[in-house]
PAMARRO-453443 format. One record per atom (N, C-alpha, C): residue number from 1; residue in one letter; chain; y, z, x negated. Coordinates in steps of 0.05 Angstrom, whole numbers. Atoms other than C-alpha are relative to their C-alpha. Layout:
  num  residu  chaine       v       w       u
  NUM       A       A       Y       Z       X
...
# end
This chain:
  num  residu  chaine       v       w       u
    1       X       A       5       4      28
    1       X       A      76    -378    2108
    1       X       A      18      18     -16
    2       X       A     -17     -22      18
    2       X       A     102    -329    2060
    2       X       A     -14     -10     -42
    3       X       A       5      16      28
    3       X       A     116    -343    1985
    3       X       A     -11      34     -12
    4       X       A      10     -19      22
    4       X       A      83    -295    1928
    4       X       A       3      -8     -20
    5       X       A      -4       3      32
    5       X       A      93    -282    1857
    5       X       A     -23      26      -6
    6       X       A      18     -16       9
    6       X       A      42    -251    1810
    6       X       A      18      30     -13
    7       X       A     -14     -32      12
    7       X       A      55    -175    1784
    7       X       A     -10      -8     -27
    8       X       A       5       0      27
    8       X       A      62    -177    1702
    8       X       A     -19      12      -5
    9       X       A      32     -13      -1
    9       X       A      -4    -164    1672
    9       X       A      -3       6     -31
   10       X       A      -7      -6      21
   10       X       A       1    -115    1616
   10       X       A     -36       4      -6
   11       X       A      29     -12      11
   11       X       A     -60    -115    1576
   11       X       A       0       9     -33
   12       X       A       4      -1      40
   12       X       A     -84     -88    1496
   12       X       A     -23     -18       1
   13       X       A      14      16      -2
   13       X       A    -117    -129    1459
   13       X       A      -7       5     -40
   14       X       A      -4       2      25
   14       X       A    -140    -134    1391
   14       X       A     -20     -23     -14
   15       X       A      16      23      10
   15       X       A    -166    -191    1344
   15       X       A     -27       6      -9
   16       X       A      11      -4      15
   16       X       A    -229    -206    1319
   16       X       A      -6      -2     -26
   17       X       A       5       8      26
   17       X       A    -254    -208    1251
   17       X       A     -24      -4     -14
   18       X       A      19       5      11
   18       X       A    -320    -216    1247
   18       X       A     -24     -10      18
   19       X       A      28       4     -27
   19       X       A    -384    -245    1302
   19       X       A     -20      -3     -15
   20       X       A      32       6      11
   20       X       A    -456    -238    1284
   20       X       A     -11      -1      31
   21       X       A      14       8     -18
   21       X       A    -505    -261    1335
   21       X       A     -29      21       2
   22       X       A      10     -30      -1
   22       X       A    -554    -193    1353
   22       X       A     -12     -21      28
   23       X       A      13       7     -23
   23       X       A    -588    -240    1412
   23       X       A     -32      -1      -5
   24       X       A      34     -11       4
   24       X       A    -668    -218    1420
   24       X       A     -10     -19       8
   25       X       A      22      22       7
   25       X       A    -708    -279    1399
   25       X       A     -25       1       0
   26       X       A      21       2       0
   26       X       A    -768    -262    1416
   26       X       A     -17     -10      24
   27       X       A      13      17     -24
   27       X       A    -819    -302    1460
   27       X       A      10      12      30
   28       X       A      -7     -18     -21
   28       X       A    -799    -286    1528
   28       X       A      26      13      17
   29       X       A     -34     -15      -6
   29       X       A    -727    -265    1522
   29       X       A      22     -25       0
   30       X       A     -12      24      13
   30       X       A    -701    -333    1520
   30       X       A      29       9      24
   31       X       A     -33      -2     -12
   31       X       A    -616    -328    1555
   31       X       A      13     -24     -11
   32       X       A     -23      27      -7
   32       X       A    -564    -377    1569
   32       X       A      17       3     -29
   33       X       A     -21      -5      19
   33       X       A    -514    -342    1519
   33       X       A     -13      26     -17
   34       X       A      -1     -19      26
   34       X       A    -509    -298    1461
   34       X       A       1      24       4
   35       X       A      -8     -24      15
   35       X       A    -504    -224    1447
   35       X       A       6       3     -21
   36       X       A     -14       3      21
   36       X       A    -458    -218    1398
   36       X       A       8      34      -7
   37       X       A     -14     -28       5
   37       X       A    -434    -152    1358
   37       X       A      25     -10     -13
   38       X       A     -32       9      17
   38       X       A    -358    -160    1337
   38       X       A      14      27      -7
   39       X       A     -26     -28       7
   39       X       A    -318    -122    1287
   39       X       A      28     -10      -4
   40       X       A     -32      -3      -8
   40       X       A    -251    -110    1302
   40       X       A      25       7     -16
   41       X       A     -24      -2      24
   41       X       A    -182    -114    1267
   41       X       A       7      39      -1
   42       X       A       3     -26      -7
   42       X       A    -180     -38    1296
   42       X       A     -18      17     -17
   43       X       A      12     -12       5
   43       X       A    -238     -20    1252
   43       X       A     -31       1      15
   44       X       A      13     -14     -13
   44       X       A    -283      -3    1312
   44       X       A     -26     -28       4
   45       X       A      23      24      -2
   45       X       A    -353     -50    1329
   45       X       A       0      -6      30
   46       X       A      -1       1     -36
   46       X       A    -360     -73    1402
   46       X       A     -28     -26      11
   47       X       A      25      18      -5
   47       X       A    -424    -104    1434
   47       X       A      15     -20      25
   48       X       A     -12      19     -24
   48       X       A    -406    -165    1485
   48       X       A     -32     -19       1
   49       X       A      24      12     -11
   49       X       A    -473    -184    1518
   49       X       A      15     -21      13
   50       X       A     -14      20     -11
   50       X       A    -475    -247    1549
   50       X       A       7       4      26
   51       X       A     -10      11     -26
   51       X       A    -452    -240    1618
   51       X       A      38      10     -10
   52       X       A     -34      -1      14
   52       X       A    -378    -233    1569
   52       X       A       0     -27      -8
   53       X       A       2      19      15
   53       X       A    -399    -290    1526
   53       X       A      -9     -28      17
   54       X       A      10      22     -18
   54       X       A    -424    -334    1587
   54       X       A      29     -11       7
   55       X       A     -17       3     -16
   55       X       A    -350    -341    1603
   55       X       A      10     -20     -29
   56       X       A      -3      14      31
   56       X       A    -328    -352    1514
   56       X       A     -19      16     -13
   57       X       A      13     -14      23
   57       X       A    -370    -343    1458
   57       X       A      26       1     -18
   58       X       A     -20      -6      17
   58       X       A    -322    -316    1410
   58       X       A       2     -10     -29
   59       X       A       4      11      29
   59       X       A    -305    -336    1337
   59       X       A      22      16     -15
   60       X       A     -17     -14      11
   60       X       A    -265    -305    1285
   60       X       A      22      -4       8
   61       X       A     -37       0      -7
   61       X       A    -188    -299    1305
   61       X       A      14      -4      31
   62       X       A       2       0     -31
   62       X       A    -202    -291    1374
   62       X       A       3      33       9
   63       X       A     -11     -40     -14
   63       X       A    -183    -220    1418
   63       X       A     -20      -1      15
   64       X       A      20     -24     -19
   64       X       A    -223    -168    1451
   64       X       A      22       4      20
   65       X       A     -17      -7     -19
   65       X       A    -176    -160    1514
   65       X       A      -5      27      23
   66       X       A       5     -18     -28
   66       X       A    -172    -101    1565
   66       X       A      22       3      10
   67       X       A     -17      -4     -23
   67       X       A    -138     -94    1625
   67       X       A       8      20      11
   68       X       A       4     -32      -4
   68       X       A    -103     -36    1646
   68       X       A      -9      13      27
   69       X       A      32      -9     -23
   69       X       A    -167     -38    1709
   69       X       A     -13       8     -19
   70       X       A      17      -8      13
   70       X       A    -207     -26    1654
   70       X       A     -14     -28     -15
   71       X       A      26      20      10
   71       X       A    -239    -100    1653
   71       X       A       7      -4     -31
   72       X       A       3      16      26
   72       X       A    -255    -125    1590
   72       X       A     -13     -31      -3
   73       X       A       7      29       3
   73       X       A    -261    -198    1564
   73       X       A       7     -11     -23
   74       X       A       3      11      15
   74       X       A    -262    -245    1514
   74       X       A      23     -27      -4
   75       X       A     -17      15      13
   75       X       A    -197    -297    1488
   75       X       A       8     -14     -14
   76       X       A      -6      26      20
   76       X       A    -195    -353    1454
   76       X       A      33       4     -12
   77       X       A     -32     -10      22
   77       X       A    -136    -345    1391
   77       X       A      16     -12      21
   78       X       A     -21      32      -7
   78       X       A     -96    -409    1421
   78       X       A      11      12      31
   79       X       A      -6      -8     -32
   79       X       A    -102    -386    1498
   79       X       A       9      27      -1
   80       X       A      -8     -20       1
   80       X       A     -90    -318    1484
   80       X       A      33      -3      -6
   81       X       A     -27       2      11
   81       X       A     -22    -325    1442
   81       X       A      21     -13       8
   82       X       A     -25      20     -26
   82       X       A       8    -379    1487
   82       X       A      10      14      28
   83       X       A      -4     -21     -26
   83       X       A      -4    -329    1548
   83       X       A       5      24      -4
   84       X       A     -14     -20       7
   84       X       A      22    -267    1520
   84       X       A       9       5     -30
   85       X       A     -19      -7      26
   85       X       A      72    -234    1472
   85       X       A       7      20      -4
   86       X       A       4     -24       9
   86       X       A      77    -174    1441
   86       X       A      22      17      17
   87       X       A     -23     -25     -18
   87       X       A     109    -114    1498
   87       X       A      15      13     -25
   88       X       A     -24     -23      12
   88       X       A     168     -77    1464
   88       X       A     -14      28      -5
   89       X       A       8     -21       2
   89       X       A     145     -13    1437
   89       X       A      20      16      16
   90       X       A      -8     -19      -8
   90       X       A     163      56    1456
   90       X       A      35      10     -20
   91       X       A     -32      -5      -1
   91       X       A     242      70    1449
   91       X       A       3      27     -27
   92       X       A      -4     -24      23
   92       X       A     248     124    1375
   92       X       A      28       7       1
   93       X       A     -40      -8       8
   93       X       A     307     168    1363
   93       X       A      15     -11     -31
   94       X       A     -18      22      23
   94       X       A     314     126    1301
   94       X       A       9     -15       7
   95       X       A      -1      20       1
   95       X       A     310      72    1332
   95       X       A      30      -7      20
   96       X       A     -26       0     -13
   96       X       A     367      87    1389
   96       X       A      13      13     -19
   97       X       A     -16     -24      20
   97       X       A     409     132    1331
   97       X       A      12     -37     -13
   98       X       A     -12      33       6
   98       X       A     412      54    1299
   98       X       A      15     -13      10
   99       X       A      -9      15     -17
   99       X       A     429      15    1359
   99       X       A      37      17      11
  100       X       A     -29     -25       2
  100       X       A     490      79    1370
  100       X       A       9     -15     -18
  101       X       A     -16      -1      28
  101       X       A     514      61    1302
  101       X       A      10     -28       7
  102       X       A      -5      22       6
  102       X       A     510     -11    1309
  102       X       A      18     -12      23
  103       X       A     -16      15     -22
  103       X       A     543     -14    1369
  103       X       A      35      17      12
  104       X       A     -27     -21       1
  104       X       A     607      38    1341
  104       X       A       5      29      16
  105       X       A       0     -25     -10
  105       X       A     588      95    1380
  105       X       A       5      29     -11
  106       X       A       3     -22      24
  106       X       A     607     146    1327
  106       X       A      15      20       1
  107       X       A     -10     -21     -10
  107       X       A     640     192    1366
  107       X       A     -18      31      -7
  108       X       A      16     -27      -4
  108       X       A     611     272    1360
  108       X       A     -23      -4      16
  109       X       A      45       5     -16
  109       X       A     534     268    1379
  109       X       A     -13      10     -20
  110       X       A      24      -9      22
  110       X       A     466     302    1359
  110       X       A     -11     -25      -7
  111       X       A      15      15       5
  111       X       A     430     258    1316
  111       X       A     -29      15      -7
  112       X       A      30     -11       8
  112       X       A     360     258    1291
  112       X       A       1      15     -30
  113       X       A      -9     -16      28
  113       X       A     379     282    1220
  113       X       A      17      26      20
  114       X       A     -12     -34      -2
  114       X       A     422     344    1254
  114       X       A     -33      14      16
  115       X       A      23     -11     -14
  115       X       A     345     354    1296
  115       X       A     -12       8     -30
  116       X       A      12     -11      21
  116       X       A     314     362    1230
  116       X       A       3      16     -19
  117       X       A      -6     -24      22
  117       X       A     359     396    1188
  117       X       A      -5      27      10
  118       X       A       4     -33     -18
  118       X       A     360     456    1253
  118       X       A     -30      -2      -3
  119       X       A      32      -9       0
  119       X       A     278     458    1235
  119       X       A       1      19     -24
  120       X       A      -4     -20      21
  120       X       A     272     518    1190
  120       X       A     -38       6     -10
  121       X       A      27      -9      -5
  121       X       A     194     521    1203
  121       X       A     -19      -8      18
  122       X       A      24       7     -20
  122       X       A     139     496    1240
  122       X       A     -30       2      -6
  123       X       A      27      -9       6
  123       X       A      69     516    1249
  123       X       A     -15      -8      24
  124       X       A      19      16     -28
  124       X       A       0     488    1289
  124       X       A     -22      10      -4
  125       X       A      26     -16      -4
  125       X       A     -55     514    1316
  125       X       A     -13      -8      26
  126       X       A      15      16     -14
  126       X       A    -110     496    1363
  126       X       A      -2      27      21
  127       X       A      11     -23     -22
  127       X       A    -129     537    1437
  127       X       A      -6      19      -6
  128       X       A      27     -21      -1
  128       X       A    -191     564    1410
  128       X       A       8      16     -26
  129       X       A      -3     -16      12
  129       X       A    -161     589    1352
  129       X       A      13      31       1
  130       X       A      -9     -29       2
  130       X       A    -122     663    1364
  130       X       A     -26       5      11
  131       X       A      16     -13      -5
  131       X       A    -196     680    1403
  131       X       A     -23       9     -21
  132       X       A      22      -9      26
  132       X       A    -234     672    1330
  132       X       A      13      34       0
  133       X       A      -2     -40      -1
  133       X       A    -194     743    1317
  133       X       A      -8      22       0
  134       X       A      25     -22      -7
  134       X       A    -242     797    1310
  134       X       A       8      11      25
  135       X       A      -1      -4     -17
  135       X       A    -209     837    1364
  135       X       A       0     -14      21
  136       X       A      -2      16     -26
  136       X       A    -205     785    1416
  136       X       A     -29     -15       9
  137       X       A      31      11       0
  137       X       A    -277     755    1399
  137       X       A     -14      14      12
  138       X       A       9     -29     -17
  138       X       A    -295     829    1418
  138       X       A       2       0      33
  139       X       A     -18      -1     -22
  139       X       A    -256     823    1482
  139       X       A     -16     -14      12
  140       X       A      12      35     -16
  140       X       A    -274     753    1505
  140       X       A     -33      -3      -5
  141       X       A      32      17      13
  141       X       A    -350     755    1478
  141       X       A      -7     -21     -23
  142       X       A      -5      25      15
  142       X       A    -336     700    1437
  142       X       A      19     -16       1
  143       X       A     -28      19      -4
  143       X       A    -291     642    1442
  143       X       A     -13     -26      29
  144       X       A       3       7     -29
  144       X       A    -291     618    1519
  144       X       A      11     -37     -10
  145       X       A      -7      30       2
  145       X       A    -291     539    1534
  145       X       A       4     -15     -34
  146       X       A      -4      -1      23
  146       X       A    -293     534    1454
  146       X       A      14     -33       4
  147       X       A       0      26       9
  147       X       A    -301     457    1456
  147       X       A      28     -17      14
  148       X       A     -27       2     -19
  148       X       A    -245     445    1515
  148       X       A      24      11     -18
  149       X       A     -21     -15       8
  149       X       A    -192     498    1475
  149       X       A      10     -13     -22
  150       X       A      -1       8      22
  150       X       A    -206     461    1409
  150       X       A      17     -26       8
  151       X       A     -18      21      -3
  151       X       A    -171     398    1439
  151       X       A      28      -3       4
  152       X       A     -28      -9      -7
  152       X       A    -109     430    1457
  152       X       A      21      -1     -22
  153       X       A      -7      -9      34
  153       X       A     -64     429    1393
  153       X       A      30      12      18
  154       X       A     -24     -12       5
  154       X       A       1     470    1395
  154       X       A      22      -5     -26
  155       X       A     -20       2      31
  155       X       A      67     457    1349
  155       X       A      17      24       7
  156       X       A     -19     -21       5
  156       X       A     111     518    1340
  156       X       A      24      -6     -20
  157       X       A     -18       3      13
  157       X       A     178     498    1310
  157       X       A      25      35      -4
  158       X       A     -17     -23       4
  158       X       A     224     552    1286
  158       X       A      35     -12     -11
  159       X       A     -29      10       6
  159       X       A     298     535    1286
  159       X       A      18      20     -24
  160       X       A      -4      -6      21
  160       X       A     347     553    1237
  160       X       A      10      33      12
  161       X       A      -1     -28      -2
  161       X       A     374     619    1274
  161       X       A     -16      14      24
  162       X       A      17     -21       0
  162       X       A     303     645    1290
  162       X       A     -12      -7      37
  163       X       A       7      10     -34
  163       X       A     303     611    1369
  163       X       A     -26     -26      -8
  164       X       A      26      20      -6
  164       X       A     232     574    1375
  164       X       A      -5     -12      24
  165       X       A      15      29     -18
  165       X       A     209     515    1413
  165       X       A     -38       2      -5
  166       X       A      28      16       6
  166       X       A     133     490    1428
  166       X       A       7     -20      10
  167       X       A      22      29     -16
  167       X       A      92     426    1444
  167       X       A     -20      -3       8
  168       X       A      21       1       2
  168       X       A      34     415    1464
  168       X       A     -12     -35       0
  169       X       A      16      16      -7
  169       X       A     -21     357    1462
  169       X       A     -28       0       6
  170       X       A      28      -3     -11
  170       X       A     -86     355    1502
  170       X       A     -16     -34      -3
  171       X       A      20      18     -10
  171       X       A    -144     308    1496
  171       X       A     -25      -1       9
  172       X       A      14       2      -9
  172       X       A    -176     289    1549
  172       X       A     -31     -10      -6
  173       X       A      22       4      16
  173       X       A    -237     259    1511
  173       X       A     -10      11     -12
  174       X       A       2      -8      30
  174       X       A    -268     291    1457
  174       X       A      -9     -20     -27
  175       X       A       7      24      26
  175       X       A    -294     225    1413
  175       X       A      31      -9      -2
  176       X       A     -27      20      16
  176       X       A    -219     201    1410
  176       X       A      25      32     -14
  177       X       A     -13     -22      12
  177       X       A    -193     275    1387
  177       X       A       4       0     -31
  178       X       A      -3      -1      19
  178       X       A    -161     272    1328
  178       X       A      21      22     -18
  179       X       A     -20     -21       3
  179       X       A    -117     328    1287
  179       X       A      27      -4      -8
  180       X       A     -36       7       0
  180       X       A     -62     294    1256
  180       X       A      12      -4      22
  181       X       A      -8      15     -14
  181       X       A     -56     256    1314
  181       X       A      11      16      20
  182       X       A      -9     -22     -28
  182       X       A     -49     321    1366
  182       X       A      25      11     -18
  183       X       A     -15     -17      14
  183       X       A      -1     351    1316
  183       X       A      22     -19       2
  184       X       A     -31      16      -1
  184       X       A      49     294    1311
  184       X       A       9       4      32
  185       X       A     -13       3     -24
  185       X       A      46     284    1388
  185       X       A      17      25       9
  186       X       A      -9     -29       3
  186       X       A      57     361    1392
  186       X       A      22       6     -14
  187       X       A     -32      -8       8
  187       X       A     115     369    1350
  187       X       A      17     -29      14
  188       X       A     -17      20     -17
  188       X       A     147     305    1385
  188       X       A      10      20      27
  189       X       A      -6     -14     -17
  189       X       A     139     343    1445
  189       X       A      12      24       0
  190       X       A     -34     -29       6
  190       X       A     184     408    1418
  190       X       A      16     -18      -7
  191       X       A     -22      17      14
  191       X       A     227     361    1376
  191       X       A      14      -8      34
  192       X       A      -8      12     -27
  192       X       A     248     338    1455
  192       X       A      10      27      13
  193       X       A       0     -24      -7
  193       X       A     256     409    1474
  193       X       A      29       5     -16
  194       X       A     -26      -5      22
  194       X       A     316     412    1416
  194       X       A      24      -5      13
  195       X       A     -25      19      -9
  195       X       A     359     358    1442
  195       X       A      13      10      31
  196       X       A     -19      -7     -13
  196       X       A     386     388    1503
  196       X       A      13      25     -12
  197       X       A     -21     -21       4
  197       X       A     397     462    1476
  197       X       A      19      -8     -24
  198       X       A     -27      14      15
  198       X       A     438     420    1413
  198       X       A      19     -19      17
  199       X       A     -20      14      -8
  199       X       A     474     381    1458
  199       X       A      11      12      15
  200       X       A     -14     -27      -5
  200       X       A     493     441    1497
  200       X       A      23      16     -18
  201       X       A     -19      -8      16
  201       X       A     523     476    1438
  201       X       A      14     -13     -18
  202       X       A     -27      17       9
  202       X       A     563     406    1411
  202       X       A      11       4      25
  203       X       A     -22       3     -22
  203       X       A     589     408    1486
  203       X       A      18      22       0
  204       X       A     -10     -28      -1
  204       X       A     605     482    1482
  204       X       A      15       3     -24
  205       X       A     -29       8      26
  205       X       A     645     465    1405
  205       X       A      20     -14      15
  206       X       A     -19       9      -6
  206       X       A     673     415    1435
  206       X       A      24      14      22
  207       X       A     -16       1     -18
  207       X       A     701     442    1497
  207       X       A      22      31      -3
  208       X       A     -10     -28       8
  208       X       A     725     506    1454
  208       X       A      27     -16     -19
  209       X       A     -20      15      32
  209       X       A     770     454    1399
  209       X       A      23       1      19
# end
């Protein structure tokens, strides 16, 4: 006999906010449960035929759940909120730069203010863009993999004496491609690129004092 424990079971989830009943009443089609369309605190609409709703029919202030297998299901508010609690986000250099402070660390260190003041410039641009170019359009025929290139975004930071960093962000999808959204991830990803060559040249002050 051997003992077991379950593995933590991270899932997203988001509430609902609205159920209409979309079940096909007509002679013939008679079903156990509902087809329901629900819109979501997210914005987005989501169909949950009944073999979802055979398990809960849903009601306002209830979650859409997915699992990170993919399944999806349906959560009663009460059961949901008693069985999980909101995961810890992702770790910011604000947010450790704070926890430094608060915990007297205030010795010589890059912060996120010295990352931003060394930005002198930054600029973004997509794959497929340098092949618009007249000469290169020439070259290439047109603009190769257009729709693939266009997901790619690039950030180009320019530091204060003239040394540049990139980032990139790719999406794999194209319905969830968005441009702010590649552009922030993309300068995150240079902004990360900074922090060792600045913490190189505080080590290299320091070890000159």
């Amino acid at each position: 006999m051997h003992t077991h424990v379950a593995n933590p079971v991270r899932v997203t989830a988001v509430r609902i906010l609205e159920v209409t009943d979309i079940t096909n009443r007509a002679p013939g089609c008679a079903q156990s449960h509902p087809d329901v369309l629900l819109r979501l605190e997210d914005g987005r609409n989501f169909t949950a035929d009944m073999t979802m709703t055979s398990r809960h029919v849903p009601v306002p202030g209830d979650y859409l759940v997915t699992q990170e297998d993919g399944y999806v299901y349906l959560n009663p508010k009460d059961v949901f909120e008693r069985k999980y609690s909101r995961a810890p986000g992702p770790a910011t250099d604000d947010g450790i730069e704070a926890e430094i402070v608060a915990k007297g660390k205030i010795a010589p260190r890059v912060t996120p203010a010295d990352i931003e003041a060394n930005i002198a410039g930054e600029h973004y641009f997509t794959a497929d863009q340098p092949f618009r170019l007249p000469h290169l359009m020439e070259i290439a025929g047109g603009v190769p993999n257009e729709r693939q290139l266009s997901l790619l975004t690039f950030c180009v930071l320019v530091l204060r004496n003239g040394f540049t960093v990139t980032g990139e962000s790719a999406c794999a999808s194209p319905e969830n491609f968005d441009a702010e959204i590649g552009r922030k991830i993309a300068r995150q990803n240079a902004v990360a690129k900074i922090w060792p060559l600045m913490g190189y040249a505080l080590k290299q002050q320091l070890a000159q004092a």
